[in-house]
N, C-alpha and C positions, 0 to 999 in steps of 0.2 A: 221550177225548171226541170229536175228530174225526172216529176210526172210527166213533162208534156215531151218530154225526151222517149219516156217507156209508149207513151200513147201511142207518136208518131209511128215509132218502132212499130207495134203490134198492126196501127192499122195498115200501114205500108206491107206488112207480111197479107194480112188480111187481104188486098188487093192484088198482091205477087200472087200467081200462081203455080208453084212448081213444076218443070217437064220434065225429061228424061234426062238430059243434057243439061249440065249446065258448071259455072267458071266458080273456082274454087281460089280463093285466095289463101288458102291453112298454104302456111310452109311445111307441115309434115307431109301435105298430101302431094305439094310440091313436088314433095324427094323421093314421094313413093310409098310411103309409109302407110300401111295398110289400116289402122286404126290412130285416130283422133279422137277423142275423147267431147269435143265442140264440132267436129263434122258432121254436117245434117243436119242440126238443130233449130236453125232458122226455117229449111222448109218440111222439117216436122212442126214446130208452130202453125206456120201457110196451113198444111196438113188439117191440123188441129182446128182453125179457125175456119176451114172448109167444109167441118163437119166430118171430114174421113180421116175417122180414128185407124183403123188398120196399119193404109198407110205410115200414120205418121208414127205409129209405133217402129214399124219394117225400118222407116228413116232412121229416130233416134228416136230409144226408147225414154228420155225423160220430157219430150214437148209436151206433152202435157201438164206433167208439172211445172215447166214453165212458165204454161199459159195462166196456169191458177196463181203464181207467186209475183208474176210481171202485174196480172190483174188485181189483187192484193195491193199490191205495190202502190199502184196510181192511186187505190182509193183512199189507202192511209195518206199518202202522202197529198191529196185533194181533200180530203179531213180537215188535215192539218194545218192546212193553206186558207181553206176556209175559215176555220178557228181562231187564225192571228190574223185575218187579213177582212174577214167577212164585216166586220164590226165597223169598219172605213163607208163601207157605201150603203 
């Protein structure tokens, strides 16, 4: 379940395309608060998954290792699934 949670995730970025504008839900940035620490980082993935690394560096600098660690993610965990699960069918 938590692969097809990361998958969703990644490809739904993958189809978002980020613009100039756009609705922030962080409560720091609510208040005003000039840095977040997780602001950005969803359309520095998009970014990333667009092929425009610059950008999604300028966004937040860790989308890219996110994209390597989400992607990681799904395939151990699709591994693992396959491993306990593949043996049924």
């Amino acid at each position: 379940m938590e692969a097809l949670v990361w998958f969703v995730g990644l490809t739904s970025l993958a189809i978002y395309y980020p613009s100039g504008e756009h609705v922030s839900l962080c409560p720091l940035y609510q208040l005003g608060v000039d840095f977040c620490p997780g602001c950005g980082l969803g359309r520095s993935i998009s970014y990333v998954l667009h092929g425009e690394i610059v950008p999604s560096l300028k966004t937040h600098p860790l989308g890219i290792f996110a994209v390597i660690v989400l992607s990681l993610r799904i395939i151990k965990l699709s591994k693992l699934y396959l491993q306990t699960h593949g043996k049924n069918y």
